[in-house]
C-alpha positions as CSV (number, residue, x, y, z in Angstrom):
1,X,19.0,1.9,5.0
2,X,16.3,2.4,2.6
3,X,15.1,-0.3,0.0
4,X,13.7,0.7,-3.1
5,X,11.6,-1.7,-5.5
6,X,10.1,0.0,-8.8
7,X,6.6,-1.4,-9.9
8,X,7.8,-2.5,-13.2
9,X,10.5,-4.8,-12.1
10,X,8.1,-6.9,-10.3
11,X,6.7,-10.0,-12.2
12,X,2.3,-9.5,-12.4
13,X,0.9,-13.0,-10.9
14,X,-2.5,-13.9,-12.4
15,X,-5.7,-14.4,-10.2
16,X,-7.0,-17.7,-9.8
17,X,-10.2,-16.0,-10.7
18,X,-8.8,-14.5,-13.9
19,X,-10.0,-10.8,-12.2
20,X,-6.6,-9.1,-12.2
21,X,-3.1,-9.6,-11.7
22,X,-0.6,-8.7,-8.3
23,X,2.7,-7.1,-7.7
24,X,4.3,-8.5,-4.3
25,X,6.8,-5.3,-3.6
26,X,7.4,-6.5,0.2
27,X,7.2,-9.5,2.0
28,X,8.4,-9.3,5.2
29,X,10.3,-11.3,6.8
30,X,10.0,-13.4,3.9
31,X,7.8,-14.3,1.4
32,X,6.7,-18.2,2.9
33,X,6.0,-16.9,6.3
34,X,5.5,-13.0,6.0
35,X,4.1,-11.0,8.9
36,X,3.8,-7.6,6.3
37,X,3.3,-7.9,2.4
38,X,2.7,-4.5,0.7
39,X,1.6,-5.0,-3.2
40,X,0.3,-3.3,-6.3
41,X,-2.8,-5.2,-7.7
42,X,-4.5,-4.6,-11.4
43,X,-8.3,-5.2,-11.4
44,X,-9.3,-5.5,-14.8
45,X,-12.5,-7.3,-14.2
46,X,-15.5,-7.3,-11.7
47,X,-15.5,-10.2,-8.8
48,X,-14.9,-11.1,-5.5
49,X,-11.4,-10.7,-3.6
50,X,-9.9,-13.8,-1.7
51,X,-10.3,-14.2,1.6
52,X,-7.3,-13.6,4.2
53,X,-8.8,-15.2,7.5
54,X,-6.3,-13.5,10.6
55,X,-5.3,-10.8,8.1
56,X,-5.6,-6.9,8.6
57,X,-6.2,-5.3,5.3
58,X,-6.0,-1.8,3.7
59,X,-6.5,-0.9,0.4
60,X,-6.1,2.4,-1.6
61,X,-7.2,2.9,-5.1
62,X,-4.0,4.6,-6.9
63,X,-5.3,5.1,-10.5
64,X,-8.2,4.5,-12.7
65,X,-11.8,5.7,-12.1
66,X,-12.0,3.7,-8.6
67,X,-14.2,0.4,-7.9
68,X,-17.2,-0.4,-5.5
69,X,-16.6,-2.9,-2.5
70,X,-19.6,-4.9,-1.1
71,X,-19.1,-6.0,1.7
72,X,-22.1,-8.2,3.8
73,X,-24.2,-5.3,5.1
74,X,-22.2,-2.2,3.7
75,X,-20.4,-1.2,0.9
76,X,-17.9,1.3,0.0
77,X,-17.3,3.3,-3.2
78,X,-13.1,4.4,-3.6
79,X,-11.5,7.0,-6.2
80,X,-7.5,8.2,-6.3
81,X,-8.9,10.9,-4.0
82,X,-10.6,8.8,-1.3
83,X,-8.6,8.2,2.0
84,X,-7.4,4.3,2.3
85,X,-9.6,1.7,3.4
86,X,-8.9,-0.8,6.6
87,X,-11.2,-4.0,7.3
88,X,-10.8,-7.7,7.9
89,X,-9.7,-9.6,5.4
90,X,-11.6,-12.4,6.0
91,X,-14.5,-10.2,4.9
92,X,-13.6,-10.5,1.3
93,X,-15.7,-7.8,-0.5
94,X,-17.2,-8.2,-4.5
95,X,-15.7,-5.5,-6.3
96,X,-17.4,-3.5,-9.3
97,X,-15.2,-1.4,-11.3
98,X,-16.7,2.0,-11.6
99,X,-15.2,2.5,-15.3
100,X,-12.2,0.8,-16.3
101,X,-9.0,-1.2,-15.0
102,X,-7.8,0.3,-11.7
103,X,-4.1,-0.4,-10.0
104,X,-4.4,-0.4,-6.2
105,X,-1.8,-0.4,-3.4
106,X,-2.4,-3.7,-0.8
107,X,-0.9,-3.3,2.7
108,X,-1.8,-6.7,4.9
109,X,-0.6,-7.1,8.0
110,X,-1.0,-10.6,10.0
111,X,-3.3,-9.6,13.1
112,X,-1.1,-11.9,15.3
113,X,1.7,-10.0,14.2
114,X,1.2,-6.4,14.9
115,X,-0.8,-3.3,13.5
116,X,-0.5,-1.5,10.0
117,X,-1.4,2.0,8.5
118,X,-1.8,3.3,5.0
119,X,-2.7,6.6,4.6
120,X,-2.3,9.6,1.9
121,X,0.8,12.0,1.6
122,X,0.4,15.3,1.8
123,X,3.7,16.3,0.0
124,X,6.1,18.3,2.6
125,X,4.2,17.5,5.4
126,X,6.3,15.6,8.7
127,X,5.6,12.4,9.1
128,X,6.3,10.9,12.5
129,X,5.5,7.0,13.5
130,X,6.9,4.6,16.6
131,X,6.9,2.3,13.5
132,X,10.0,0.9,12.9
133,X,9.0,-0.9,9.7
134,X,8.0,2.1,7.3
135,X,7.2,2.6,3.6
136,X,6.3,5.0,1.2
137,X,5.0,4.5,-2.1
138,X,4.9,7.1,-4.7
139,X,3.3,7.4,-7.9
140,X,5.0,10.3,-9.3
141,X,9.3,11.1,-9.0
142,X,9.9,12.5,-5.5
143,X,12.6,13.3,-3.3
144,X,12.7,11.5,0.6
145,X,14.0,13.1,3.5
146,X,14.5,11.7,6.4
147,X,15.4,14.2,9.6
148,X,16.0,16.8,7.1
149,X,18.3,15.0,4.9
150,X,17.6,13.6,1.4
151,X,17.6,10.1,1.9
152,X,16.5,9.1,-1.6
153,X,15.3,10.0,-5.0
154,X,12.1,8.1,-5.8
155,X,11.1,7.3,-9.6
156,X,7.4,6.9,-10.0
157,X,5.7,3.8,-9.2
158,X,8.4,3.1,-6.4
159,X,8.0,1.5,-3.1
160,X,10.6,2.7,0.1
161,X,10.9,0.0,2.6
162,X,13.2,1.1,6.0
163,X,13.3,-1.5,8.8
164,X,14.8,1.2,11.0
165,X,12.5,4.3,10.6
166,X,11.4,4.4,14.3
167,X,11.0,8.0,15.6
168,X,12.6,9.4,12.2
169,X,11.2,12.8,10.3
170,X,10.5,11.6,7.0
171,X,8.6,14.4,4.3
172,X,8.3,13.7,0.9
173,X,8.8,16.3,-1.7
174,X,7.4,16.0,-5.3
175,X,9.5,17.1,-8.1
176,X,7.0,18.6,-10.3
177,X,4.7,19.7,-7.8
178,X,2.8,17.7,-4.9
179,X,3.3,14.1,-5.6
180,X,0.7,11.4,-4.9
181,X,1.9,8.9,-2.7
182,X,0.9,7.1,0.4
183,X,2.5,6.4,3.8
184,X,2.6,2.9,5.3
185,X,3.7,1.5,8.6
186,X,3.9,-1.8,10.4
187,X,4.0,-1.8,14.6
188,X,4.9,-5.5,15.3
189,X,3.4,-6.9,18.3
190,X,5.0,-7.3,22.0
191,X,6.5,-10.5,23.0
């Protein structure tokens, strides 16, 4: 079964810091005790992001001109076309906006838990995973197979959420032309 939540049905929460504002599109299990949360963040100002001590983190700019992360000893510049960024999130980065608001796509995944990927679509393309909590989010209307059947139609700005994609064939097909979206997995850990 596929879950879909649109972007815009999701109510913002303000940062403490006043920096942006977050979308929480999945929480999984729940949203006291998750293990995955996948959300859509607004930056609209420059400033340090929290700190997520035992927490996995990738990050993907997904429109606006991008925003530069400093991190202690390294930093890292990311646009819509840069590939996804994973690090610790206890190593909260400042962040500079390189020209403007940016909306960004959040996977976190508690270390403890299990292991997470985000990476980019390339629209067609198979995408195989052992995963069997997997997601796509899309920021243009696209179709979703799965083993070569249409398993949904995707609005833009829309998250898919399966808790039983394990071993599945899923491709993503744009309806006007390749569509910018971004897969995401979560491998929960052996007990």
């Amino acid at each position: 079964m596929i879950e879909l939540v649109h972007v815009d049905r999701i109510e913002p929460q303000r940062w403490r810091n006043g920096g942006g504002q977050t979308r929480e599109l999945l929480a999984w299990p729940n949203a006291a005790d998750w293990q995955l949360r996948i959300s859509v963040a607004d930056i609209t100002a420059d400033g340090p992001f929290s700190a997520f001590p035992g927490i996995d983190r990738h990050f993907a700019v997904i429109e606006g001109a991008g925003v530069l992360l400093r991190f202690a000893g390294w930093q890292e510049m990311l646009t819509p076309d840069s590939a996804p960024l994973a690090f610790d999130g206890a190593d909260a980065p400042g962040c500079e906006l390189l020209g403007g608001d940016t909306r960004d796509l959040n996977l976190m995944v508690r270390r403890e838990a299990g292991r997470g990927s985000l990476q980019r679509v390339t629209d067609g393309d198979e995408w195989l995973s052992a995963a069997p909590h997997r997601a796509v989010f899309t920021r243009d209307a696209a179709r979703l197979q799965i083993d070569d059947a249409d398993a949904a139609r995707l609005p833009p700005w829309t998250l898919a959420f399966s808790t039983h994609g394990i071993r599945q064939r899923w491709r993503l097909f744009g309806d006007d032309g390749p569509a910018t979206a971004w897969w995401l997995d979560f491998r929960p850990a052996a007990r």
